[in-house]
C-alpha positions in Angstrom: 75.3 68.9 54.9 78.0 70.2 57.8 77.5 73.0 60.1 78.9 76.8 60.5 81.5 77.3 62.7 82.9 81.4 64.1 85.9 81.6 64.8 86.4 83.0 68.5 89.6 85.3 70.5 92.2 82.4 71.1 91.2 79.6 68.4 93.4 78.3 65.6 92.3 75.7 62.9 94.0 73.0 64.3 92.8 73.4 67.6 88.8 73.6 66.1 89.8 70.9 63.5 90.7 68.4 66.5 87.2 69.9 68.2 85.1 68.4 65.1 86.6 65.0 65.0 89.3 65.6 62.3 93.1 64.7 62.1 94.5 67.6 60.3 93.3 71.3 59.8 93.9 71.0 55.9 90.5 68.7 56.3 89.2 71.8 57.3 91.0 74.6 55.4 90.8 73.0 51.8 87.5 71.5 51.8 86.0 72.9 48.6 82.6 74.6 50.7 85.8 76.5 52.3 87.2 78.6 49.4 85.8 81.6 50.0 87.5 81.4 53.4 90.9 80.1 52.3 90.8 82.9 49.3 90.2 85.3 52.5 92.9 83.5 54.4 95.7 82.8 52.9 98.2 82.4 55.7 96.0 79.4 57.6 98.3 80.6 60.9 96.4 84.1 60.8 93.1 83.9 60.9 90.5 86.0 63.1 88.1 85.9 65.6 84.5 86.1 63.8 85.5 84.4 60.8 83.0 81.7 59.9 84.2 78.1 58.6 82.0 75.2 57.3 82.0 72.0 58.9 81.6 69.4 56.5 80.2 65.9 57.2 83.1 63.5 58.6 82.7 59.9 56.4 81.0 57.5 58.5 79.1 59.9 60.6 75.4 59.5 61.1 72.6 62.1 59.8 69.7 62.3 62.6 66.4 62.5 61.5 64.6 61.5 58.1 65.2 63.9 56.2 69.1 63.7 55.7 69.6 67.1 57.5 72.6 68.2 59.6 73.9 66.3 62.0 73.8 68.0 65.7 77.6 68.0 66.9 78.0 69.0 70.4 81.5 70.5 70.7 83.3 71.4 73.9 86.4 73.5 73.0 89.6 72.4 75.0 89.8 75.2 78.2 92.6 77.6 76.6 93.4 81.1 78.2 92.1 83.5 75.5 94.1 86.7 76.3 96.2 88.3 79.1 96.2 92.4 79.4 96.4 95.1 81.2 93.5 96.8 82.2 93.0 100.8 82.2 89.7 101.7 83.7 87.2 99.3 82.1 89.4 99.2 79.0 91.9 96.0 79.1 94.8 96.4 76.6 95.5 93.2 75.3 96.5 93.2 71.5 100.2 92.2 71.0 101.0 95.4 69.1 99.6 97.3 71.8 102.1 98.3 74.3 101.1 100.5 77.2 103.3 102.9 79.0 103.3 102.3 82.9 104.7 105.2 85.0 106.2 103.7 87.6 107.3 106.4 89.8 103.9 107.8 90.7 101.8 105.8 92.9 98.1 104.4 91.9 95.8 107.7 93.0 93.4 109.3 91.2 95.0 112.9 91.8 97.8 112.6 89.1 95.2 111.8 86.2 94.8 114.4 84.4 93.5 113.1 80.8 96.2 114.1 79.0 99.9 112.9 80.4 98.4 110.2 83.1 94.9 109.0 81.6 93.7 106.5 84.0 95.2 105.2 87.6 95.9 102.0 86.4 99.0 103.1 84.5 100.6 104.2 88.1 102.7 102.2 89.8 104.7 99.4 89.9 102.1 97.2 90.1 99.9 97.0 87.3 96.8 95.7 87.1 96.2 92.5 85.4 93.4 90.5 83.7 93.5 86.7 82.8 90.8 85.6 80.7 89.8 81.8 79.7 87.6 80.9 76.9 85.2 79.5 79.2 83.6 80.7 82.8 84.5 78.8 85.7 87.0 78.6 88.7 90.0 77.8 87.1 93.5 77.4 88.2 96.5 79.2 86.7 99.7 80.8 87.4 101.4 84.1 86.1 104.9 85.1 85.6 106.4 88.9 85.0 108.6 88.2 81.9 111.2 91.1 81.6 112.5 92.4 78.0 115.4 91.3 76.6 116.9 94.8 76.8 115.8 95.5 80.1 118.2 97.6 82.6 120.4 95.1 84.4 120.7 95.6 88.6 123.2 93.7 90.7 122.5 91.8 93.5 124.2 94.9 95.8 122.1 96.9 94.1 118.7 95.4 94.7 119.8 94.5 98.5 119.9 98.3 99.0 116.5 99.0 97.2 113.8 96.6 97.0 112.4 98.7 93.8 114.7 97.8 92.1 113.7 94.1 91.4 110.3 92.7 89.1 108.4 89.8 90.7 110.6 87.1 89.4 108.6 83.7 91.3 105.3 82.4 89.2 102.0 82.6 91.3 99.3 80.8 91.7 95.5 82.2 90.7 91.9 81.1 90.2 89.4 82.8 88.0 86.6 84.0 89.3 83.5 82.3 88.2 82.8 83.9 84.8 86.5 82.6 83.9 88.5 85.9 84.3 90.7 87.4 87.1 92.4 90.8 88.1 95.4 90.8 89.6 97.7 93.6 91.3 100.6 92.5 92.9 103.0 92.0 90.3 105.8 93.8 90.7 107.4 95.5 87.9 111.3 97.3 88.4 111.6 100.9 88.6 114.1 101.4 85.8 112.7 103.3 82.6 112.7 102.2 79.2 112.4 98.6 80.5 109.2 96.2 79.0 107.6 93.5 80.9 105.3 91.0 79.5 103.0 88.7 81.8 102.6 85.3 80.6 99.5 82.7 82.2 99.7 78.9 82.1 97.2 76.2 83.1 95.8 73.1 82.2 97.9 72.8 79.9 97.5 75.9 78.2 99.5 79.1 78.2 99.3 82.7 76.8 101.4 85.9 77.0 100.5 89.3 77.0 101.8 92.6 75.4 104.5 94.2 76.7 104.3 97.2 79.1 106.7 100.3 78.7 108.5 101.7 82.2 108.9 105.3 82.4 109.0 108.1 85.1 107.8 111.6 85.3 108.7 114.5 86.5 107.6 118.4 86.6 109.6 121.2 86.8 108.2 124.5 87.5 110.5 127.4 86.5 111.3 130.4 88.6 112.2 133.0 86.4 114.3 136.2 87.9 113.7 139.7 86.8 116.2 140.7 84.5 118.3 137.5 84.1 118.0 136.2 80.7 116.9 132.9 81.7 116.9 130.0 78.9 113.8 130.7 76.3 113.4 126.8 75.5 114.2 123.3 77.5 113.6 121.0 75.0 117.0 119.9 75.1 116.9 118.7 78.5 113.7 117.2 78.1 115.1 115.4 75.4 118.3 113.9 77.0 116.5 112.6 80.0 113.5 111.2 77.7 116.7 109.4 76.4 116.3 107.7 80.0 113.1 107.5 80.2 112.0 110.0 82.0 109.2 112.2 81.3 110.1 116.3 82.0 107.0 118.1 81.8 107.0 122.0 82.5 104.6 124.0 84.8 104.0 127.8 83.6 106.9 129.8 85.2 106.4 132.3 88.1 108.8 135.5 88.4 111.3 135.8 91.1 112.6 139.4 92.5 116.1 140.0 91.2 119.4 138.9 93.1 122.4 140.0 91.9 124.5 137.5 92.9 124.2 134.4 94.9 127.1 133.5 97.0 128.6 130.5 98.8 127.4 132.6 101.8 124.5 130.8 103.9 123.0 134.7 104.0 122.4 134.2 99.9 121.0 131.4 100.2 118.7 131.9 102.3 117.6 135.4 100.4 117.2 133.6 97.4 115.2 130.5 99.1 112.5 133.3 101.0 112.4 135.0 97.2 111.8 131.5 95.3 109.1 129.9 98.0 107.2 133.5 97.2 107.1 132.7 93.8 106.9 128.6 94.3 103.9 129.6 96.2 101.2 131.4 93.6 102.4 128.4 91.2 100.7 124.9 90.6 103.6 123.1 92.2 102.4 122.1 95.0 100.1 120.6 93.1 102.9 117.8 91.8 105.1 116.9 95.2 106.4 115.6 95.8 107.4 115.2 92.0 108.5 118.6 90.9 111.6 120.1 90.4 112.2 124.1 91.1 114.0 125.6 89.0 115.3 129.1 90.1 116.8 131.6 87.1 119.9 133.7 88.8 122.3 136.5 87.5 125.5 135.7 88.5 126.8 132.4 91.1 130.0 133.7 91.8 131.9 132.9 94.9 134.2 136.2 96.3 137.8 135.4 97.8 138.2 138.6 99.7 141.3 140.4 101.0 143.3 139.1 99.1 147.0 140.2 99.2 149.7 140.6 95.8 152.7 142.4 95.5 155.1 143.6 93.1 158.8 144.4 94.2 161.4 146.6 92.6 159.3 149.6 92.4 160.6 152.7 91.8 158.5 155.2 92.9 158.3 159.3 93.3 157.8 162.3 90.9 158.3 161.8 87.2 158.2 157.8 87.9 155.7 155.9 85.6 153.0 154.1 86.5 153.8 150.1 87.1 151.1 147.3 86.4 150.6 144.4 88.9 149.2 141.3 87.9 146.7 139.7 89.7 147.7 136.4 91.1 146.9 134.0 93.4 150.9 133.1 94.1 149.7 130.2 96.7 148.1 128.3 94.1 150.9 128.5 91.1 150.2 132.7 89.9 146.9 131.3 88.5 145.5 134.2 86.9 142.6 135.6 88.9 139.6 138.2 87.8 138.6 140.9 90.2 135.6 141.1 92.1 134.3 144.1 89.5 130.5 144.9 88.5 129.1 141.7 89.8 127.1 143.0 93.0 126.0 147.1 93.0 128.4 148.5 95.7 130.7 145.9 96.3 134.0 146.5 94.2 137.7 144.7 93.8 139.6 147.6 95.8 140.4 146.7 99.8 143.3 148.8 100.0 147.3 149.6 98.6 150.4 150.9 99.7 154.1 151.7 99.1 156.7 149.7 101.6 159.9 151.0 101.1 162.9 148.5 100.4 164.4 147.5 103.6 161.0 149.4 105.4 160.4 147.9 109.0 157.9 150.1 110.6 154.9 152.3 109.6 156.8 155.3 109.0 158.7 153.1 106.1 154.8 153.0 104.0 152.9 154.7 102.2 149.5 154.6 101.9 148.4 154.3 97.6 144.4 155.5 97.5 142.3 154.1 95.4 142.1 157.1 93.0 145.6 155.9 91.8 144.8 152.4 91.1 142.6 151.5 88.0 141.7 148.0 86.9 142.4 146.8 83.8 141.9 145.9 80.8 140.2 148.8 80.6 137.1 148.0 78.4 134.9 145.2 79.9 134.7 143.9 83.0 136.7 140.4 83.3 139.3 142.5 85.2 143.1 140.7 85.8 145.7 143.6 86.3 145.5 146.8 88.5 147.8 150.1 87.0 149.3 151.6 89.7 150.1 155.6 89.6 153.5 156.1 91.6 154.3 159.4 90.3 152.2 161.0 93.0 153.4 159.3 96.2 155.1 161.4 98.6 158.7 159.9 98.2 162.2 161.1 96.9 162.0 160.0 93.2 163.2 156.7 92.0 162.6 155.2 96.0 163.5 151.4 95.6 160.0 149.2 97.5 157.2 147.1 96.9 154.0 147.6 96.4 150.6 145.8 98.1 147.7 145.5 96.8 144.9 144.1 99.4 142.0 143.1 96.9 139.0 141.0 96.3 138.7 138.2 93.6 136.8 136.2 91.9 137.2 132.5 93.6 134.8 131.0 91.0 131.7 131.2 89.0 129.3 128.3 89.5 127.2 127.5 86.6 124.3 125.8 88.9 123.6 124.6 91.8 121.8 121.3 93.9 120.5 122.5 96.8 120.7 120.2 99.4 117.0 119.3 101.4 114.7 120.1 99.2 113.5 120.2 95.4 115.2 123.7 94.4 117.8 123.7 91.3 119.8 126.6 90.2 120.6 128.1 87.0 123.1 130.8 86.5 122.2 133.0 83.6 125.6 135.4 83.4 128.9 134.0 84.3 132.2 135.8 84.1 130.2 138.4 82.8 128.1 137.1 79.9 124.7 136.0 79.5 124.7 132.0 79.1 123.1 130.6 75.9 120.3 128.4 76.1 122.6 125.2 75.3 124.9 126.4 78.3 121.5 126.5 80.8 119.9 123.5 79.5 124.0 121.6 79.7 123.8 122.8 83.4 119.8 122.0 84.2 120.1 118.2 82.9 123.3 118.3 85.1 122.4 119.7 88.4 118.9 117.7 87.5 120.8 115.0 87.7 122.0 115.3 91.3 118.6 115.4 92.6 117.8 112.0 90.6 121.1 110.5 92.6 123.4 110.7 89.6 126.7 110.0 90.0 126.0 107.5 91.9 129.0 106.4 94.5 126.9 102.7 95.9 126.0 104.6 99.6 122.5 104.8 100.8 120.0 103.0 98.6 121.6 103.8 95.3 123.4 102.0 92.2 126.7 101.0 92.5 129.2 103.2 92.1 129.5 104.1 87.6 133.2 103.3 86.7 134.5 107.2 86.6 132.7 108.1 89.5 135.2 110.6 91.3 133.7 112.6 94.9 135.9 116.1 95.0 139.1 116.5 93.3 138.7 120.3 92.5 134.4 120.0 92.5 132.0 119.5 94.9 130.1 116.2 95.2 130.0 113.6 93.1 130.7 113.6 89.2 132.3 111.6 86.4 135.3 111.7 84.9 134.5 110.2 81.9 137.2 110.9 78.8 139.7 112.2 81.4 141.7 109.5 83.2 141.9 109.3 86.9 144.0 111.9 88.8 144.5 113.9 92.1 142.2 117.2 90.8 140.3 117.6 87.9 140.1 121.3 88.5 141.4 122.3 85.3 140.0 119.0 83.0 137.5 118.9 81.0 135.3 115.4 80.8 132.6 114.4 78.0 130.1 113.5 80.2 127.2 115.8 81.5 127.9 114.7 84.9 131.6 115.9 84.9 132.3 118.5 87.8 132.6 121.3 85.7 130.5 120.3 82.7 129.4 122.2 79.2 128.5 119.1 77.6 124.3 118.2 76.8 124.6 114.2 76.8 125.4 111.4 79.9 128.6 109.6 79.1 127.3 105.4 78.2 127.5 104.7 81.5 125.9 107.5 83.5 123.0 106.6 80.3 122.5 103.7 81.8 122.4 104.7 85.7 119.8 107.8 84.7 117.4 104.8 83.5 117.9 102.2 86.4 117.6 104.9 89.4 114.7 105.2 91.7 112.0 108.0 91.1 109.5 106.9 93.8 110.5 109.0 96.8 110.6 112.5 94.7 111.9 115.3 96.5 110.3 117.4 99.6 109.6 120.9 98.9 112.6 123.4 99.7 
């Protein structure tokens, strides 16, 4: 009669079959006191740890005792490593099909676990901790080796010269267990990049193992700053979505209100306004809680940058009693008679009107104008307020009828309306919520979060400072400010008046990154975050 054998983590039939003496594992797996077990098994490559096999009686082997009982086989299993995994708290995840998620961007503290998006410390970092465990205690030697996934983000060598997060350990290293025949490890480096997978694989003695693999991703908060009265976007799933895309994690803080501001500006003086306004509100939220990994996000009215004092003119006037009234176009005649919109019901007492007058034809001093007041000049069209041509009453200036001059119009314009905006040295994004006028939709404010986001993550990148190389359509200026892509628009002097498919274009209303600004949101660096504005 044989003996019972249970199966244990890291054992195969051929591996206890040459344990026992025998030449082949079918000895094993179709001896008839095995049935049950085959019937069980039917794959002999998958079986389990506590599954029990008999041992039958090798021919030729000698019974002890006098009574024909069992013979007593001392076995010594060959030293194998068992499993390799990574180990959350006092869990270790080891099962193939189990594939932790590794946030690489925060680093290992206690402080960002909070049981629900980060449930243990040991899923910080870019350098997970590791256990290697043989099927036997004792000090023994082995190395390990970070093996990256096949579809893992690709860097150059440029690239990871400028930024050493950018690389995974790629040398083996040397280990020894400890003595109960397991060790933890944690300095294997892992890259930065998200939606990468790294498995570690152990070998020694002769025997070899790998691991699950380990998900990369990054997170981020953004706490919204929502401004009285501006009809700031109800939902951001769709940002969340497009940089999940990445592999980056967008989490939202509750939202704080902000004390209205009509306009924001391009001068310093609004800027500032709007920052003392935002850290009021920053302040009572739980943001400071998350730096340096949140994002502000300030809700505005209007962006709009003023042009003022600007001059038009329209000759050949005939002007005087019984004349009718003449309509002037509003022009920027340096840059080509582009259309331009007048500065009209953007900021309470500020309007379009500087100032007008009559110069008659051939006029060389004062006495040869006439001053127009603004009473006689009305912006039009005359419903709405996207205003483009002033009507000029003539009939009531004090000149002979039918006087031959020119009238000029000193006015303020619209230069441009800014959908959002970076701002530089520190973690506050904004979002316009009207523009020329009309409240932007939820797909216009989540278009321009994702892309002023963007910025602040280092997209486009141009290859300065410790960034990527520079993504094929990168352009810096050329009608925007900053760096953008010009994806689905070829390369020219201004892209002022194009309009790119990418995200990261300069004047964008599209949702998604073009393929190769996809690919430069997962591969850049999260680690530093931002410093509070």
């Amino acid at each position: 009669m044989g003996k019972k054998h249970v199966v244990k983590r890291g054992e195969c039939l051929s591996r206890i079959a040459r344990a026992y003496g025998f030449k082949s594992y079918r000895e094993l797996y179709d001896h008839p006191d095995n049935a049950a077990f085959k019937a069980r098994r039917p794959d002999p490559n998958l079986i389990q740890p506590g599954d029990e096999l008999q041992i039958p009686e090798r021919k030729g082997s000698k019974a002890e005792g006098s009574t024909g009982g069992t013979e007593e086989v001392k076995v010594e299993l060959p030293l194998v490593i068992e499993a390799v995994g990574f180990v959350q708290d006092a869990e270790v995840r080891e099962d193939a099909t189990d594939q932790p998620a590794q946030i690489v961007n925060l680093p290992r503290d206690a402080k960002w676990v909070d049981d629900t998006l980060v449930k243990s410390k040991d899923r910080l970092g870019q350098k997970p901790r590791i256990r290697v465990r043989f099927n036997r205690p004792g000090k023994h030697p082995f190395k390990l080796q970070v093996v990256p996934g096949p579809k893992n983000a690709a860097y150059t060598g440029a690239e990871e010269g400028r930024n050493a997060h950018y690389k995974h350990e790629t040398a083996a290293r040397d280990y020894t267990t400890d003595d109960d025949g397991t060790k933890v490890v944690d300095d294997l480096a892992v890259g930065c990049a998200g939606k990468d997978a790294y498995a570690i694989r152990a070998t020694g003695d002769g025997t070899a193992h790998t691991g699950p693999f380990l998900g990369c991703v990054r997170l981020v908060w953004l706490q919204e700053l929502k401004m009285k009265g501006a009809p700031a976007a109800t939902t951001l799933a769709s940002t969340r979505g497009e940089y999940a895309k990445a592999g980056i994690l967008v989490e939202q803080l509750a939202a704080e209100e902000v004390d209205r501001l009509e306009n924001i500006s391009a001068d310093p003086a609004d800027t500032t306004a709007l920052k003392d306004k935002a850290r009021a509100a920053y302040g009572k939220s739980k943001a400071k809680d998350k730096e340096p990994y949140v994002v502000a996000v300030a809700y505005t009215d209007h962006l709009a940058v003023k042009d003022a004092g600007k001059e038009i003119q329209l000759s050949d006037v005939r002007a005087g009693p019984g004349r009718s009234d003449v309509v002037v176009d509003v022009v920027d005649a340096a840059n080509g008679n582009r259309v331009k919109s007048l500065w009209n019901d953007i900021v309470t007492g500020e309007g379009w009107f500087v100032s007008a007058r009559f110069v008659k034809e051939g006029g060389t001093s004062p006495a040869d104008e006439v001053a127009i007041p603004q009473a006689s000049c009305t912006a039009l069209p005359a419903a709405g307020s996207d205003k483009t041509q002033v009507q000029v009453k003539v009939s009531d200036l004090s000149v002979p009828s039918g006087t031959k001059g020119t009238i000029v119009l000193k006015v303020n314009w619209v230069n441009r309306m800014r959908a959002g905006l970076s701002i530089p040295g520190g973690n506050l994004v904004v979002i316009c919520t009207r523009a020329w006028w009309r409240a932007e939709s939820d797909a216009d404010q989540n278009s321009t979060l994702v892309h002023e986001l963007g910025h602040h993550l280092g997209m486009v990148p141009d290859g300065g400072g410790t960034g990527l190389d520079a993504t094929p359509n990168q352009y810096t200026g050329k009608g925007h400010v900053g760096s953008h892509c010009h994806a689905g628009v070829p390369d020219q002097a201004s892209y002022a008046s194009a309009a790119g498919t990418c995200v990261m274009f300069g004047a964008s209303g599209n949702m998604a990154f073009c393929p190769d600004c996809a690919k430069a949101a997962c591969k850049v660096d999260v680690s530093k975050g931002w410093t509070a504005f």
